[in-house]
SETORPA-819539 format. One record per atom (N, C-alpha, C): residue in three letters; x negated, y, z negated. Coordinates in steps of 0.2 Angstrom, whole numbers, padded with zeros to 4 digits, always signed. Layout:
# SETORPA-819539
AlaXYZ ...
***
This chain:
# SETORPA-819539
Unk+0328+0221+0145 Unk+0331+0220+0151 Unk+0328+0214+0154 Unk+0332+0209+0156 Unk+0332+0201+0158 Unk+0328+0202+0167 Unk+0325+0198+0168 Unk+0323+0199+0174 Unk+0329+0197+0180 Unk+0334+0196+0180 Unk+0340+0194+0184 Unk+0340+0202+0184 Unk+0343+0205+0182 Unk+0345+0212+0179 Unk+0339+0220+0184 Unk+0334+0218+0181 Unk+0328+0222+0184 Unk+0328+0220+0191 Unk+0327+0214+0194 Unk+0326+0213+0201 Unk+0334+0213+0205 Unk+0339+0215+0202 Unk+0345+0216+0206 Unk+0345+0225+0207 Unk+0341+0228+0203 Unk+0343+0236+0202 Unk+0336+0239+0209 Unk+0330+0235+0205 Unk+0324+0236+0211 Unk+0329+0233+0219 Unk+0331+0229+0221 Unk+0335+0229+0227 Unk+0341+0233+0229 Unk+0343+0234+0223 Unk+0348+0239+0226 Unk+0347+0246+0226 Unk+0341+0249+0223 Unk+0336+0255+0226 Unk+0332+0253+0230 Unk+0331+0248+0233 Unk+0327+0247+0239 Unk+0332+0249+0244 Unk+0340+0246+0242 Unk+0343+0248+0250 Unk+0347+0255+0250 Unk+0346+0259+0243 Unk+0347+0265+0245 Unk+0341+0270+0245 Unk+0335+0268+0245 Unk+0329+0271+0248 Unk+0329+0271+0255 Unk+0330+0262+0258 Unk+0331+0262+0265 Unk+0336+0268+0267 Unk+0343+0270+0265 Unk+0347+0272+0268 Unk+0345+0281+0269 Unk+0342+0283+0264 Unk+0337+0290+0261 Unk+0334+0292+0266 Unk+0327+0285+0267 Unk+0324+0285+0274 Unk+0325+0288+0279 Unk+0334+0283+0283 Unk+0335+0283+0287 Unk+0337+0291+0287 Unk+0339+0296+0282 Unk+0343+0301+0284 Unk+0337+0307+0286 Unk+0330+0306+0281 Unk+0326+0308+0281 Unk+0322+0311+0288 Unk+0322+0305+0292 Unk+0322+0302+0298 Unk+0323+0307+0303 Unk+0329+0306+0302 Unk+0335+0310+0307 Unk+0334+0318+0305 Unk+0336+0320+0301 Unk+0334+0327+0300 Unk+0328+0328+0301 Unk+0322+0325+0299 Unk+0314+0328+0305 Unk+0317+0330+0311 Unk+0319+0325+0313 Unk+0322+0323+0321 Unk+0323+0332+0323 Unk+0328+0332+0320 Unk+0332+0339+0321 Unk+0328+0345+0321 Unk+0324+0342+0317 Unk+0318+0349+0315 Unk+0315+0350+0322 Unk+0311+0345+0322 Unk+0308+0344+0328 Unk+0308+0344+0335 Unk+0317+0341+0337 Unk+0319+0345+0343 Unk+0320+0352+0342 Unk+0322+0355+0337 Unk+0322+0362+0338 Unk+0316+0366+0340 Unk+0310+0362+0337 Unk+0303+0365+0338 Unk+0300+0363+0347 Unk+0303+0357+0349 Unk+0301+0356+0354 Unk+0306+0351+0358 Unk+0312+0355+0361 Unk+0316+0351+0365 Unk+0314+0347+0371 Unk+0310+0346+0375 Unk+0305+0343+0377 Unk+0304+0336+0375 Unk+0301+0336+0368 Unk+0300+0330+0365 Unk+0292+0326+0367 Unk+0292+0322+0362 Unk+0285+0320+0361 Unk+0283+0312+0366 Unk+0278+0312+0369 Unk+0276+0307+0374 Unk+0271+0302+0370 Unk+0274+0298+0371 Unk+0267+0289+0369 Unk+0268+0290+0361 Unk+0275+0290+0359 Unk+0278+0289+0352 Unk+0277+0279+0352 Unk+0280+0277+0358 Unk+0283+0270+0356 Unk+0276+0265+0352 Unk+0272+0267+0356 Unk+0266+0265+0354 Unk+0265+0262+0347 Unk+0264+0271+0344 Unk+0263+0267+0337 Unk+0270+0265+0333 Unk+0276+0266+0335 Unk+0281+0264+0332 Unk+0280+0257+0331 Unk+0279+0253+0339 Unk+0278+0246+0340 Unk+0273+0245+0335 Unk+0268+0247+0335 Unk+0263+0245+0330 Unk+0265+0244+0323 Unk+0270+0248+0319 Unk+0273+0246+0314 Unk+0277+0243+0312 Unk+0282+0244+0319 Unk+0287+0236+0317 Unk+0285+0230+0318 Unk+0279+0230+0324 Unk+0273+0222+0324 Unk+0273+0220+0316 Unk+0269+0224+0315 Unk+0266+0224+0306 Unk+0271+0222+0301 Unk+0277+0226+0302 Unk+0281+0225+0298 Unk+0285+0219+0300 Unk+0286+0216+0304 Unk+0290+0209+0306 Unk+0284+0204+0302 Unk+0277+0203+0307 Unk+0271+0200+0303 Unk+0271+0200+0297 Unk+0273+0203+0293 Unk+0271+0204+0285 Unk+0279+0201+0283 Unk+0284+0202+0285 Unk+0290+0200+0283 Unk+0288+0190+0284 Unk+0288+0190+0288 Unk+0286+0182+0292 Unk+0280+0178+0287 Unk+0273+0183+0284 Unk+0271+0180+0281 Unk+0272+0179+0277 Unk+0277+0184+0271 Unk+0278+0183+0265 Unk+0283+0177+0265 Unk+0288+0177+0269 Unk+0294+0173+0269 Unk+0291+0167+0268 Unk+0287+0165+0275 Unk+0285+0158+0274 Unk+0280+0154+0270 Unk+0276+0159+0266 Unk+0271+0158+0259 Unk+0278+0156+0255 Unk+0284+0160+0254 Unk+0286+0159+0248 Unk+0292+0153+0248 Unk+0295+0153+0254 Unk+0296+0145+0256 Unk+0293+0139+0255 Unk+0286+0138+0257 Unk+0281+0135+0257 Unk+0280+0132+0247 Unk+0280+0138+0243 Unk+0279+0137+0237 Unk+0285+0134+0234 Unk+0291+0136+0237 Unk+0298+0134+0234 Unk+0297+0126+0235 Unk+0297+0124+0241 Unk+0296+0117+0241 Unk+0291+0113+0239 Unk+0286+0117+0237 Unk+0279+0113+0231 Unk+0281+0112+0226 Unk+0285+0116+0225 Unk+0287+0116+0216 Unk+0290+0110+0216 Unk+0298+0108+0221 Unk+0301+0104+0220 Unk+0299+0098+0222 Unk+0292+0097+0226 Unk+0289+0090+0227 Unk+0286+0088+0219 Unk+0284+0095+0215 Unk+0279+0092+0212 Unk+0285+0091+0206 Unk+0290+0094+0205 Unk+0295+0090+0200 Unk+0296+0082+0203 Unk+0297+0079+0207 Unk+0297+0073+0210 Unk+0289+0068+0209 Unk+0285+0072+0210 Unk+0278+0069+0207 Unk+0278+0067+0201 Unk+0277+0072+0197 Unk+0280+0070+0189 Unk+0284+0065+0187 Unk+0289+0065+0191 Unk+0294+0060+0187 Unk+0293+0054+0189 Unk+0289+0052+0197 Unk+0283+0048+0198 Unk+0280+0045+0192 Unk+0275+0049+0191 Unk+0270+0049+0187 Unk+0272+0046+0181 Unk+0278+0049+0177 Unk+0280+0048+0170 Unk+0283+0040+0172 Unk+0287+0038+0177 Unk+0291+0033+0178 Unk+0286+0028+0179 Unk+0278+0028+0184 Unk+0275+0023+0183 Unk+0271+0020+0175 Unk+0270+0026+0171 Unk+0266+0027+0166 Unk+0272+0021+0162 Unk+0277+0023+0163 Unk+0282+0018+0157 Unk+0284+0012+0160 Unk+0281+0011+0167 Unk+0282+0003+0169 Unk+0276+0000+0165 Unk+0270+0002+0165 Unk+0266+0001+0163 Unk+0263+0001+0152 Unk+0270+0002+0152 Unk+0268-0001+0145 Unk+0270-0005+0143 Unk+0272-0009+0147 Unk+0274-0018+0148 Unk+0265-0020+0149 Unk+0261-0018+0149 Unk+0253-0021+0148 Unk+0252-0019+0139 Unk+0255-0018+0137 Unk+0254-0017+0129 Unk+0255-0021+0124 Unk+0252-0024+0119 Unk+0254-0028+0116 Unk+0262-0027+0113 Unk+0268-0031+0113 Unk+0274-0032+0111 Unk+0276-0027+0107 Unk+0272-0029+0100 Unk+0274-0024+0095 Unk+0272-0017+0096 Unk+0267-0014+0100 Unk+0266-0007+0102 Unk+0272-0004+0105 Unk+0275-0008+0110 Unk+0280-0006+0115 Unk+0285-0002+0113 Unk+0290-0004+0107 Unk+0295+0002+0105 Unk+0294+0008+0105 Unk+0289+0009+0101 Unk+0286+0016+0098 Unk+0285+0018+0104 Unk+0281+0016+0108 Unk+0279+0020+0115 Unk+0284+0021+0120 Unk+0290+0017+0121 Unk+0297+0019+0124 Unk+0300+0026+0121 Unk+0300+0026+0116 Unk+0303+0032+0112 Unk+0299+0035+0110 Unk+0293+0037+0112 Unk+0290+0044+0116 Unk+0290+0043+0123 Unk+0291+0039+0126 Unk+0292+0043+0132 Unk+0299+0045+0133 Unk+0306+0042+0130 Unk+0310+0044+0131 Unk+0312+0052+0128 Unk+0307+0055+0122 Unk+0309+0059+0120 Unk+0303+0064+0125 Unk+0297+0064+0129 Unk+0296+0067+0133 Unk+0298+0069+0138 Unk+0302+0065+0142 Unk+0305+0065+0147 Unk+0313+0069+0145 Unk+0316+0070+0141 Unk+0322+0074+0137 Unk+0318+0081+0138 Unk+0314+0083+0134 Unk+0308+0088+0134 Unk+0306+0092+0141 Unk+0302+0085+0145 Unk+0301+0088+0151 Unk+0306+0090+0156 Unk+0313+0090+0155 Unk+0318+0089+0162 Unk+0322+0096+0158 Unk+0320+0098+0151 Unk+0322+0104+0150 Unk+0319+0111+0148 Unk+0313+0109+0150 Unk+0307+0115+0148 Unk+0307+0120+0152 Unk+0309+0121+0159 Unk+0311+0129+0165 Unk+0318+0128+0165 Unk+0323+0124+0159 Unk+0330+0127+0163 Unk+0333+0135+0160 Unk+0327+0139+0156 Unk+0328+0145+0152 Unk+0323+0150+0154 Unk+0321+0150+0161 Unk+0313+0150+0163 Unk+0312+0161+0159 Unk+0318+0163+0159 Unk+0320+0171+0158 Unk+0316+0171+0149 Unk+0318+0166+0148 Unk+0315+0168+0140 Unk+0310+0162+0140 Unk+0305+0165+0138 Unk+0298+0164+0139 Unk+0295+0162+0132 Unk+0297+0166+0126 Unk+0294+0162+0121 Unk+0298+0153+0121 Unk+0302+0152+0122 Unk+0306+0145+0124 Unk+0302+0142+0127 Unk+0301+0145+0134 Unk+0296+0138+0139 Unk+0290+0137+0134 Unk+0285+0141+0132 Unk+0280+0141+0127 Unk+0279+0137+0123 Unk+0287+0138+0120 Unk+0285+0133+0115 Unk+0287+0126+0117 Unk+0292+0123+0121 Unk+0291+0119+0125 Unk+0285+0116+0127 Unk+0280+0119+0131 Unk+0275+0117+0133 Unk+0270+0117+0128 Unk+0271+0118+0123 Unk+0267+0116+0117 Unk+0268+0111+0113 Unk+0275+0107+0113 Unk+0278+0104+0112 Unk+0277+0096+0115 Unk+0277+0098+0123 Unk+0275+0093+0128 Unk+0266+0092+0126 Unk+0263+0098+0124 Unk+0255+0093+0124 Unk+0256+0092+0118 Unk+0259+0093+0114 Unk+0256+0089+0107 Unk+0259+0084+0107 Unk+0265+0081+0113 Unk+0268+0075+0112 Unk+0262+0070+0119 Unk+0261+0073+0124 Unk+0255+0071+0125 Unk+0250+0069+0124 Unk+0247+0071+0116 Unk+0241+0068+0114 Unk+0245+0062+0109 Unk+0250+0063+0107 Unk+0251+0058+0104 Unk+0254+0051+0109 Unk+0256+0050+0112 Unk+0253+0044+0116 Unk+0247+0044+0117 Unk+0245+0048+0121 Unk+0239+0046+0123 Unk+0235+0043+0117 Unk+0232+0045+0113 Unk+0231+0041+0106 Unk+0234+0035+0106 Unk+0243+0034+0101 Unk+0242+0027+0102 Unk+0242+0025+0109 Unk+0240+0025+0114 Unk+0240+0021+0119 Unk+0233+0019+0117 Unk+0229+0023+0116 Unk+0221+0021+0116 Unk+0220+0014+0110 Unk+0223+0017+0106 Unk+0226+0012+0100 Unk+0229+0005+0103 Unk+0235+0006+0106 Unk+0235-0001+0107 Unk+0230-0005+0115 Unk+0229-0001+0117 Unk+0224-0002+0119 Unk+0217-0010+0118 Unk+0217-0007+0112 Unk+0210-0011+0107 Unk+0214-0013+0104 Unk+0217-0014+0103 Unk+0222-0023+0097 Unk+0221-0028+0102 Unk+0218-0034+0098 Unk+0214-0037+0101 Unk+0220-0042+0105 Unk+0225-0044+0105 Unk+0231-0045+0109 Unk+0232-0043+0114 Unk+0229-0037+0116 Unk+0230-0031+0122 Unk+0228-0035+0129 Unk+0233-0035+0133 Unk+0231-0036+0140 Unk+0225-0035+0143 Unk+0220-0037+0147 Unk+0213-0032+0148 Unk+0214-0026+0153 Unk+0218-0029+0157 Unk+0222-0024+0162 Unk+0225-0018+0159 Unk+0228-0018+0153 Unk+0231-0011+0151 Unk+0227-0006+0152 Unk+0222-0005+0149 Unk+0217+0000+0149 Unk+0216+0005+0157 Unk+0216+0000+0163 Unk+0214-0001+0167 Unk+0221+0002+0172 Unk+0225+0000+0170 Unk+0231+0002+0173 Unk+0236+0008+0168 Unk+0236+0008+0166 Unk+0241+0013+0160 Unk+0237+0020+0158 Unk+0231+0019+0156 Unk+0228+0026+0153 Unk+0227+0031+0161 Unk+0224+0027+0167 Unk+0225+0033+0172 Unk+0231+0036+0175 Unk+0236+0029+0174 Unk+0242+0035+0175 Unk+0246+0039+0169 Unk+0242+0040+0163 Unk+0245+0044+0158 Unk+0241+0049+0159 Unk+0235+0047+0163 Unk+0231+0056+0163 Unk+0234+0059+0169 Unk+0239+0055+0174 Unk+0240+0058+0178 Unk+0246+0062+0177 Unk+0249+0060+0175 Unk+0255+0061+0168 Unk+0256+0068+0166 Unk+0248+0067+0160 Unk+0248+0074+0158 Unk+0248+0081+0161 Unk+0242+0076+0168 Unk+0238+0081+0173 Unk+0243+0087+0177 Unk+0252+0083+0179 Unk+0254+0086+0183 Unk+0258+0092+0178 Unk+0257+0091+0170 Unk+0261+0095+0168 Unk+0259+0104+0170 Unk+0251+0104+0169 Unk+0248+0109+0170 Unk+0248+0113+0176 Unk+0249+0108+0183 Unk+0249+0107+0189 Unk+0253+0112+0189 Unk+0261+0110+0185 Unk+0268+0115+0189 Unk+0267+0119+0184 Unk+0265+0120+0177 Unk+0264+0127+0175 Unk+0260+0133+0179 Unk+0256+0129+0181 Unk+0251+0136+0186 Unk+0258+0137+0195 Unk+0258+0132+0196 Unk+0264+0133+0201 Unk+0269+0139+0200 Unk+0271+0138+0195 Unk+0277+0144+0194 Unk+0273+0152+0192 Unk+0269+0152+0193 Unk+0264+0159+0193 Unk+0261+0161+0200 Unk+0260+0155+0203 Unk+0257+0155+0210 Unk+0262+0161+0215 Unk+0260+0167+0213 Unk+0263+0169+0217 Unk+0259+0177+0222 Unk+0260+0179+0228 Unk+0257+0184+0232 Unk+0255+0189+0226 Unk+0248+0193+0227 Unk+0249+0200+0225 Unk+0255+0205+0226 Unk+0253+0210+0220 Unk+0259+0214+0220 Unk+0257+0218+0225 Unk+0251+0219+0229 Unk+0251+0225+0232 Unk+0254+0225+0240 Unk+0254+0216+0240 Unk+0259+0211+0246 Unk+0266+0213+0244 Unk+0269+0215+0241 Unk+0277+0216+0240 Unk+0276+0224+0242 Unk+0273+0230+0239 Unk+0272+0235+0239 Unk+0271+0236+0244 Unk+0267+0235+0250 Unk+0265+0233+0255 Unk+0271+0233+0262 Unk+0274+0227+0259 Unk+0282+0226+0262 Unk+0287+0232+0263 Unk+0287+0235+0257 Unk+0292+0241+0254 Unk+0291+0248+0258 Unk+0284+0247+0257 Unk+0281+0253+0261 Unk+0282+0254+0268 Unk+0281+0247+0271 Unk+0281+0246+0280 Unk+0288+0247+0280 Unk+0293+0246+0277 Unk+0299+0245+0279 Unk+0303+0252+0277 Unk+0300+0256+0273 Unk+0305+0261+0272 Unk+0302+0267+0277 Unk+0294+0267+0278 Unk+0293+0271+0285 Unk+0296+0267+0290 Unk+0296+0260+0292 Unk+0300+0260+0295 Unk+0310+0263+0300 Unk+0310+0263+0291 Unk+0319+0267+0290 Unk+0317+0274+0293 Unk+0310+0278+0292 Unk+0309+0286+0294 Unk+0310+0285+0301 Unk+0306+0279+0304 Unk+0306+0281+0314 Unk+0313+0280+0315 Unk+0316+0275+0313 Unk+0325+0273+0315 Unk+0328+0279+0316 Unk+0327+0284+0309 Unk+0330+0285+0309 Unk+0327+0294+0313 Unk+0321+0295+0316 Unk+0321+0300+0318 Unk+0323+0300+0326 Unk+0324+0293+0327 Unk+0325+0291+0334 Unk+0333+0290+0336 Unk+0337+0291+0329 Unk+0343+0292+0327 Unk+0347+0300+0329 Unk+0342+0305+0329 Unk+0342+0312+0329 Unk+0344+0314+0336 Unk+0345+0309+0339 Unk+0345+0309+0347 Unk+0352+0313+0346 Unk+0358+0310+0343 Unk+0364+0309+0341 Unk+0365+0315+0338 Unk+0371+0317+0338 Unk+0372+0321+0333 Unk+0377+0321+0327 Unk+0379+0315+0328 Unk+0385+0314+0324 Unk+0379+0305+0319 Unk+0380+0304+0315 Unk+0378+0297+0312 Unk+0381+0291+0313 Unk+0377+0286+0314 Unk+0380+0280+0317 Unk+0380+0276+0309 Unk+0384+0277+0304 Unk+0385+0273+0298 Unk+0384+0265+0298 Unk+0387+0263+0305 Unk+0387+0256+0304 Unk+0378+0254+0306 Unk+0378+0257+0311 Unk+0369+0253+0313 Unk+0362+0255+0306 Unk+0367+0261+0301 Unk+0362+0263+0296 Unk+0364+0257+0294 Unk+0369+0255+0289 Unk+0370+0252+0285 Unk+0368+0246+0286 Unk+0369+0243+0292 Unk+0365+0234+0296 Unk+0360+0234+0295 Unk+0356+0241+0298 Unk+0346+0239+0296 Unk+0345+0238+0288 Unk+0348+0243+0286 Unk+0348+0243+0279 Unk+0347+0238+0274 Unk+0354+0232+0276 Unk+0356+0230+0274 Unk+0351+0222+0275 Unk+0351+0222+0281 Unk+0349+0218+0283 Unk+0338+0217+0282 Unk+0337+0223+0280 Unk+0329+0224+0276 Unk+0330+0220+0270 Unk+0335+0224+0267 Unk+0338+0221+0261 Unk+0336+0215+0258 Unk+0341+0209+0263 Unk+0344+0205+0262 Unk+0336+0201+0263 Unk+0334+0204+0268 Unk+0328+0198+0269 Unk+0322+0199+0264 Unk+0320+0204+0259 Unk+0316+0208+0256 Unk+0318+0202+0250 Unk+0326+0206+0249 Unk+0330+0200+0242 Unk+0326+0190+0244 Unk+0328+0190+0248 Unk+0328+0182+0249 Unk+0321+0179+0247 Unk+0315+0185+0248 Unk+0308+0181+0248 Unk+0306+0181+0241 Unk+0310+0188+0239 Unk+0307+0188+0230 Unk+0311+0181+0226 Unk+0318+0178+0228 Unk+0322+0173+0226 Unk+0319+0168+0226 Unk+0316+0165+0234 Unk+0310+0160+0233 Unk+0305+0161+0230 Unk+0303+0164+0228 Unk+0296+0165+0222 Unk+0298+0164+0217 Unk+0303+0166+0215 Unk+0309+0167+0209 Unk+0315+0161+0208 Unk+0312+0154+0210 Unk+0318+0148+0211 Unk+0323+0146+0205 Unk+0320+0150+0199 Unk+0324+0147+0192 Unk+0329+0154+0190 Unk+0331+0158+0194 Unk+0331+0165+0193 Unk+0336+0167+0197 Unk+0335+0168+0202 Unk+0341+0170+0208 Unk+0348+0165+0210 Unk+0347+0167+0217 Unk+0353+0164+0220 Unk+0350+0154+0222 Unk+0344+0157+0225 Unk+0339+0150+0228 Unk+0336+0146+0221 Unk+0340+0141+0220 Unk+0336+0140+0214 Unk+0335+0132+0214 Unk+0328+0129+0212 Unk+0325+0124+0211 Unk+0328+0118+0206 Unk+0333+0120+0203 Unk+0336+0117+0195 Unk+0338+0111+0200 Unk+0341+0108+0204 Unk+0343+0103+0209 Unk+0339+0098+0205 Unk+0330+0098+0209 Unk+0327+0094+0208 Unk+0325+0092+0202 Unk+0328+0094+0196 Unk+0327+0091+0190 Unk+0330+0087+0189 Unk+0335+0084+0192 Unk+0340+0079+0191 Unk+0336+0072+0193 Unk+0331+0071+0195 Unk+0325+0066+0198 Unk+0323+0065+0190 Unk+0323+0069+0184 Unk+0318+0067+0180 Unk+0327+0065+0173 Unk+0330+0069+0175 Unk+0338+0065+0171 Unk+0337+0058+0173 Unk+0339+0058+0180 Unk+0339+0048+0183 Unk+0334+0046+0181 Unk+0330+0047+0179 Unk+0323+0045+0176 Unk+0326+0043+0169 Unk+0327+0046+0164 Unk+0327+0045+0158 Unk+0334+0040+0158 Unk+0339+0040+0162 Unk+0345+0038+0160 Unk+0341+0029+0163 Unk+0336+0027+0168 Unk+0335+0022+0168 Unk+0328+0018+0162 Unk+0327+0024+0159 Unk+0324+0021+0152 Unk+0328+0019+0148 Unk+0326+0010+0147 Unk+0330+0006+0141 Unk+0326+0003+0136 
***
């Protein structure tokens, strides 16, 4: 089962848990006016306290995962940086080194701008990024190589090798990026606040005797959607909110290598 698949079924039991809640809710309710028509004093109290928490924790997660969504896409444009200064700079190499070293970066760059567009299959990106370092040490090698040909610039060294380590640096950089993400027991956490939640709504619902469908279905729906949106920003190669855009920074890249 593909993770597009799994994370559409976990949300759509999340919104008919919330709906569960809310009925769950309401029937206390019932029970409970029967036991005591009267009704209970300095409730709101700690209700507020849960939907505090539960908004705070909504807010916190949101904007962590926003915050991440946008590092990743800075650090694709980093990269492309990096690679694009690296290849101005092998104009400091001896003449006859220059071809070979064009086409490896050219075939880096192919590599690198297609390494997360399969992010769901996993041995792929793997071998990919095994692919990128071992294409990695082989410049860096002949770079060293031409480097020492006694022909060589003195400035290559000096100019070319730190932005190839920086080159390499940022590959590592977005691999841990796309793992950067909250504990699991911060989503669990969420799920929990929100579907107690759905129990106060809905024992505050039991007031009524008849159900209000439409205002179940709205909180519901609308936990939901907010719940869905934060996992999609952790999830940028995956969902609906998705990062692929920014790869086009490292296409324009390859198509101005000549």
């Amino acid at each position: 089962m593909d993770f597009s698949l799994t994370a559409s079924l976990l949300i759509a039991g999340f919104f008919v848990g919330m709906l569960l809640f809310l009925e769950i809710g309401r029937r206390i309710g019932f029970v409970m006016q029967t036991r005591r028509p009267e009704g209970w004093k300095g409730l709101g109290t700690a209700e507020g306290a849960i939907f505090g928490l539960l908004g705070l924790l909504i807010a916190f997660t949101f904007s962590g995962a926003a915050s991440r969504f946008e590092d990743r896409r800075h650090l694709i444009t980093a990269e492309a940086n990096a690679i694009g200064t690296a290849y101005l700079r092998i104009d400091q190499l001896p003449a006859d080194a220059q071809p070979e070293m064009r086409d490896l970066f050219r075939h880096y760059v192919d590599l690198r701008s297609t390494t997360y567009q399969n992010v769901e299959d996993i041995s792929v990106v793997k071998a990919k990024l095994a692919e990128a370092e071992a294409l990695q040490g082989e410049i860096w090698n002949k770079a060293i190589a031409a480097c020492r040909m006694p022909n060589a610039l003195p400035s290559a060294t000096m100019l070319l090798l730190p932005a190839l380590n920086e080159m390499i640096d940022i590959v590592t950089t977005r691999a841990m990026a796309t793992q950067n993400h909250p504990p699991l027991i911060i989503f669990l956490l969420l799920a929990g606040l929100a579907l107690m939640g759905s129990l106060l709504v809905g024992y505050e619902m039991s007031n009524n005797k008849d159900r209000s469908w439409l205002h179940m279905i709205i909180f519901a729906g609308v936990m939901t959607i907010a719940v869905y949106v934060i996992i999609d920003l952790e999830f940028p190669r995956i969902g609906l909110v998705k990062v692929d855009g920014a790869d086009q920074v490292l296409i324009d890249l390859r198509k101005s290598m000549r």
